[in-house]
Each structure stands twice: as C-alpha cells, then as structure tokens.
C-alpha positions in Angstrom: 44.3 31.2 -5.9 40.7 29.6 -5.8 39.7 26.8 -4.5 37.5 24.4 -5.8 33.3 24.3 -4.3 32.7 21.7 -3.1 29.3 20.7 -3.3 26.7 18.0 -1.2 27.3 14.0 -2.5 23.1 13.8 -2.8 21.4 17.5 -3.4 24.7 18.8 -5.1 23.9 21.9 -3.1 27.2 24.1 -2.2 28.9 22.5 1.0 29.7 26.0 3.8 33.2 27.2 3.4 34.1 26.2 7.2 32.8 22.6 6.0 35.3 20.1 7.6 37.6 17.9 5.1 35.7 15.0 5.6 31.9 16.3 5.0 30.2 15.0 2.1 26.7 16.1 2.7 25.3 19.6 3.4 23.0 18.1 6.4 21.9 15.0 8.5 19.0 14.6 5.4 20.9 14.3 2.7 23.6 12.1 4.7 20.6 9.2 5.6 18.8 9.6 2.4 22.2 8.7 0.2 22.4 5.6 3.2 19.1 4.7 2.4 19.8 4.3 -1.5 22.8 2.8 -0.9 21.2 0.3 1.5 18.4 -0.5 -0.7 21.0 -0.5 -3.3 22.4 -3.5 -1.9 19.3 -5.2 -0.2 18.1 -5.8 -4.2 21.5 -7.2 -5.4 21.3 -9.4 -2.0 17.8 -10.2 -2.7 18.3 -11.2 -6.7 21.5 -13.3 -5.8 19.6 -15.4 -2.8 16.7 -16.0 -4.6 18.8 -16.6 -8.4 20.6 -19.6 -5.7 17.7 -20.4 -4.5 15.7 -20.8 -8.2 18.6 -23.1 -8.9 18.3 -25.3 -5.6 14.8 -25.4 -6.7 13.1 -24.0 -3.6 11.7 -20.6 -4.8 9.1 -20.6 -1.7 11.0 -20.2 0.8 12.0 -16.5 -0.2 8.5 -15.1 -0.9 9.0 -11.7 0.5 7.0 -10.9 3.7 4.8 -7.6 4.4 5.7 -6.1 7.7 1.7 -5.8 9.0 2.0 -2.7 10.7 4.0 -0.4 8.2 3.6 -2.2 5.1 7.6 -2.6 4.3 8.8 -5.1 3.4 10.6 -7.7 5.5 14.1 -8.4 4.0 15.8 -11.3 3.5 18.5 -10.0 6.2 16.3 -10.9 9.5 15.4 -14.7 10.4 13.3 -16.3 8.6 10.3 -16.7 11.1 10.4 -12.7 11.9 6.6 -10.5 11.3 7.9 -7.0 11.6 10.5 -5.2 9.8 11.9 -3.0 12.3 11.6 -2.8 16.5 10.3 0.0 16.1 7.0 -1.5 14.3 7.4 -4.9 16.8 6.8 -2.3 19.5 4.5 -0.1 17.9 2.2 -3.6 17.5 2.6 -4.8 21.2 1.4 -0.9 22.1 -1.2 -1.6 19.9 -2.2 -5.1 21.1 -1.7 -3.7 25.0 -4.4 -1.5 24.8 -6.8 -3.4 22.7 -6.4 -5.8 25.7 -6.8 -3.1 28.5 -9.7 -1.6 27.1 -11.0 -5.2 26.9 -10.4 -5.9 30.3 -12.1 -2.6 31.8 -15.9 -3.2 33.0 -18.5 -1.2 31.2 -20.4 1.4 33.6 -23.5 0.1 35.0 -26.3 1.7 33.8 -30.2 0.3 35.2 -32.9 0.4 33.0 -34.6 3.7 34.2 -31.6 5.3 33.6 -32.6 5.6 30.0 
C-alpha cells in the first residue's frame, strides 16, 4: 500500500513521514510567510473596499495611506485613525530612539580650559 507525500502548503517541499495529521508547513518559515500573504491578501481587498465606500461618500482624504517613520511600512487602515507607527515594536523602537537623543542632550560636555589645547 503507499501512501500519498505530502508536501509543505508554501515551498511544496516534502513534509517528514512522522509529520502530525494536522501540519501543513515543513517549518515555523514557511507557516508565517503563507500568514503574511494571506494577511496582506486581505489588508488590499479591505483597503480597495474602504476606500471604493469612501470614493462614493466623496471623502477620498481621509484614507491617504500613512508611512510608519521608523520602518517605512505602511500604516493600515486597521489601526485608528490618529496612529504614527505601524507596529509596537517600531512605537518602541522610536521612544528608544527619542530617550537617548534626549539623554545625550541632557549630559554636560567635559570642561576643557583654554591651555588645554
């Protein structure tokens, strides 16, 4: 009797024979990459629908996609309307950022006197 390969939902690479009945993917990579197209997938068809309703209420403006500033992804129409990044991780990233612009700003320069030159 043989049994059918089965093979990984996104490389199409040959799943291991102990693979569980439920695996689809040969590894953690392939498993977020197929989420990924599948989420940006959706985030377009979101995206066309809003703004097609929006293009018909007559207020096209208020969907003008957003840059996040530290990553340079874009902000989706899923968050508020008023949010700047499009992740924590890139809000926190920033505020690192920001905190040490302002620390080094804060810390006094060494005295030097003029005939230390």
């Amino acid at each position: 009797m043989t049994s059918k390969v089965r093979r990984c939902g996104c490389c199409r690479a040959v799943l291991p024979k102990d693979a569980g009945p439920n695996r689809r993917y040969c590894d953690a990579t392939c498993r977020s990459r197929h989420w990924r197209r599948v989420q940006r997938r959706e985030n377009i068809f979101q995206r066309a629908v809003q703004q097609g309703i929006e293009i018909l209420a007559g207020g096209v403006d208020r969907y003008v996609e957003g840059r996040c500033p530290v990553c340079g992804w874009s902000v989706s129409l899923r968050k508020r309307r008023d949010s700047v990044y499009c992740s924590p991780r890139c809000r926190t990233r920033a505020w690192r950022l920001r905190a040490g612009l302002r620390d080094a700003s804060e810390r006094s320069l060494p005295e030097t006197s003029p005939g230390d030159a």
